[in-house]
C-alpha positions as CSV (number, residue, x, y, z in Angstrom):
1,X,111.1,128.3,169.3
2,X,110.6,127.1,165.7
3,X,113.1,126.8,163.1
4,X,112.7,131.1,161.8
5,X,113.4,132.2,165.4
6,X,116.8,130.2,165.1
7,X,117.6,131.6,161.8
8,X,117.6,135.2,162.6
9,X,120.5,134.6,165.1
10,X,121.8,131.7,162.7
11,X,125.6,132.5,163.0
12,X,125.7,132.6,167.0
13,X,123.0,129.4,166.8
14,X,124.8,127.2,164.0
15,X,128.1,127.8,166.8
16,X,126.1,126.3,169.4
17,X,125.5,123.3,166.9
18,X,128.9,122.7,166.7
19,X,129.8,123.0,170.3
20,X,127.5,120.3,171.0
21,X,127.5,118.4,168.0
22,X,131.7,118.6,167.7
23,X,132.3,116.1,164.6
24,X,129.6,118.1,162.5
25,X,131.8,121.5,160.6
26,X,130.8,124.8,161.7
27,X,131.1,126.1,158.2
28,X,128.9,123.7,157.0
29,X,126.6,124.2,159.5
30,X,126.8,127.4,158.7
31,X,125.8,127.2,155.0
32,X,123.3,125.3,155.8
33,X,121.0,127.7,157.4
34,X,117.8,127.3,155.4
35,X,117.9,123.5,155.6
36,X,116.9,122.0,158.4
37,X,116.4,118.4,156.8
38,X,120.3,118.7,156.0
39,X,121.4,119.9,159.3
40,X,119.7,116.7,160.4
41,X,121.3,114.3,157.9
42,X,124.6,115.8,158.7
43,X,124.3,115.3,162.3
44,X,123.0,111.9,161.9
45,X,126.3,111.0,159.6
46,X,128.9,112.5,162.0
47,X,127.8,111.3,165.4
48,X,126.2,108.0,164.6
49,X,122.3,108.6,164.8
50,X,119.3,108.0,162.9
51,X,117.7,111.3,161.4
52,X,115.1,110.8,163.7
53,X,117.3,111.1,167.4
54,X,119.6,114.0,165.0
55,X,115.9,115.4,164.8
56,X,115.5,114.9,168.2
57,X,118.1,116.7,169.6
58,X,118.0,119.4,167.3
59,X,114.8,119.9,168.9
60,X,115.9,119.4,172.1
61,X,118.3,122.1,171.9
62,X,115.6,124.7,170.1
63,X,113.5,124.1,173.1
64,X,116.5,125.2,175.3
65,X,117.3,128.0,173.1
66,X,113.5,129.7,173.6
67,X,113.6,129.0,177.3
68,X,117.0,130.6,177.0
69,X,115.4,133.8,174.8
70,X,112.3,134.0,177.4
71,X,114.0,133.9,180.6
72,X,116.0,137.0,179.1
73,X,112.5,138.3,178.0
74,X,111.2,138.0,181.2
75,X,113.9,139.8,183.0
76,X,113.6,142.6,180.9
77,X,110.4,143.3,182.6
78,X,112.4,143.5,186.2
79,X,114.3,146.3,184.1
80,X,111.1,148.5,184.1
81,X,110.2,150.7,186.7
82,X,107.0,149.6,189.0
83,X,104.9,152.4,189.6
84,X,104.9,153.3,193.4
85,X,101.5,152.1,194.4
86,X,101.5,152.8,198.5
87,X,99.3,155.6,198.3
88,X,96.9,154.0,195.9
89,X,97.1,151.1,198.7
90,X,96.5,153.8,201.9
91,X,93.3,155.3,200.0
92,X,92.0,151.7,199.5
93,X,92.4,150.5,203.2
């Protein structure tokens, strides 16, 4: 998942953030939707990493948010009906 599939479920996604990242301020998390960079710096400043592991874990949780969104994507498909292929399968024996 890249950074514009996160942003069109921003409000649910920046409450995740701040689940797991607890010292960081939901509102400004919130706020700071568009700005990835600064979501980085402010996780770095409130839990004592570099920007680059505040990268890393920011990517580390997009990459469980899209296996998240395609596991739901996939079971949408065991939503539709199959079509009922027996007698296509007796005709071809």
């Amino acid at each position: 998942m890249n950074w514009n599939g996160l942003t069109t479920d921003w409000h649910n996604y920046s409450q995740t953030l701040a689940r797991r990242f607890s010292y960081a301020k939901a509102e400004d998390l919130l706020e700071l939707k568009a700005k990835p960079a600064e979501i980085t710096k402010v996780l770095a400043e409130t839990h004592d990493l570099t920007v680059r592991e505040a990268t890393e874990e920011l990517q580390d949780l997009m990459f469980i948010a899209s296996l998240a969104r395609d596991t739901a994507d996939f079971r949408l498909y065991d939503e539709i009906p199959q079509p009922d292929v027996t007698a296509f399968n007796r005709a071809a024996s």
